[in-house]
C-alpha positions, 0 to 999 in steps of 0.5 A, a space after each residue: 577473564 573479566 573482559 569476556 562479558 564486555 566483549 560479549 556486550 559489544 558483540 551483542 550491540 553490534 548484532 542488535 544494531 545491524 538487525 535493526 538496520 535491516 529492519 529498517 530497510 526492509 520497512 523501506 522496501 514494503 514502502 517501494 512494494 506500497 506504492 507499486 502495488 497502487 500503480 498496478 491497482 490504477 492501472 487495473 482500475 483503468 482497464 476495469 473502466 475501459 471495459 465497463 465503458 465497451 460494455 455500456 456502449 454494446 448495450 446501448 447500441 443493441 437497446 436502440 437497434 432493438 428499439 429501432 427494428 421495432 419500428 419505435 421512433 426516438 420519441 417518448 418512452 423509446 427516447 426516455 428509456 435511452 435516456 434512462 440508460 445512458 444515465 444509468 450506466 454514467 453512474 455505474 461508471 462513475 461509482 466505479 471509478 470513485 470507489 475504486 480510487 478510494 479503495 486504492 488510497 485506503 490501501 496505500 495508506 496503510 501500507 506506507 502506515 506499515 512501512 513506516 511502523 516498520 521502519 521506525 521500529 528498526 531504528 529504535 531496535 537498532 540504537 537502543 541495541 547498540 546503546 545498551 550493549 555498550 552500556 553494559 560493555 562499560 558497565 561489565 569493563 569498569 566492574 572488572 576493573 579494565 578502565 583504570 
């Protein structure tokens, strides 16, 4: 009966290490999710960008008929107040796009961190799982006398 805990062991490291392995694969995949969750964030920034971009210009457009109608000539305040807001919305547009684009590698960052960290710990819990496990098979097999 001396060869039930070796066997037991075994089993247990040939368990541990399998865990570990999908561990790891399954820090592979929060990997692949990762990036494209970023690709998906591009894309919405884009599109966030574009809109913003349509806006801008429907203001703009209704500023100068506004100011047009009026009967105002592009001179002085009228052509100022264009100026002024064409700028304006050039750095709303450019925060936007700035900002976003950080928050997107921010995030990518630390979800490949994460992924990484899972990864790492599935090989660790998979060999030393299979490495204590035999350990203590051999440890059980030479006490019960098994090895010679």
């Amino acid at each position: 009966m001396g060869w039930i805990p070796v066997v037991l062991s075994i089993f247990g490291a040939i368990q541990g290490y399998q865990a570990g392995k999908v561990q790891e694969e399954a820090g592979k995949a929060e990997e692949r999710l990762a990036e494209q969750n970023a690709l998906f964030a591009k894309q919405e920034l884009q599109e966030t960008v574009r809109r913003q971009e349509a806006e801008d210009a429907r203001l703009e457009s209704k500023a100068s008929a506004r100011l047009a109608a009026s009967g105002a000539r592009f001179s002085g305040t009228a052509s100022a107040y264009m100026g002024y807001l064409e700028e304006e919305h050039g750095r709303q547009l450019d925060w936007t796009k700035t900002s976003g684009a950080s928050a997107i590698r921010l995030q990518l960052s630390g979800d490949r961190l994460r992924a990484k960290a899972t990864q790492t710990a599935g090989k660790t819990k998979a060999y030393s799982s299979l490495f204590t496990g035999l350990s203590s098979g051999f440890a059980y097999g030479d006490k019960a006398g098994l090895f010679g």
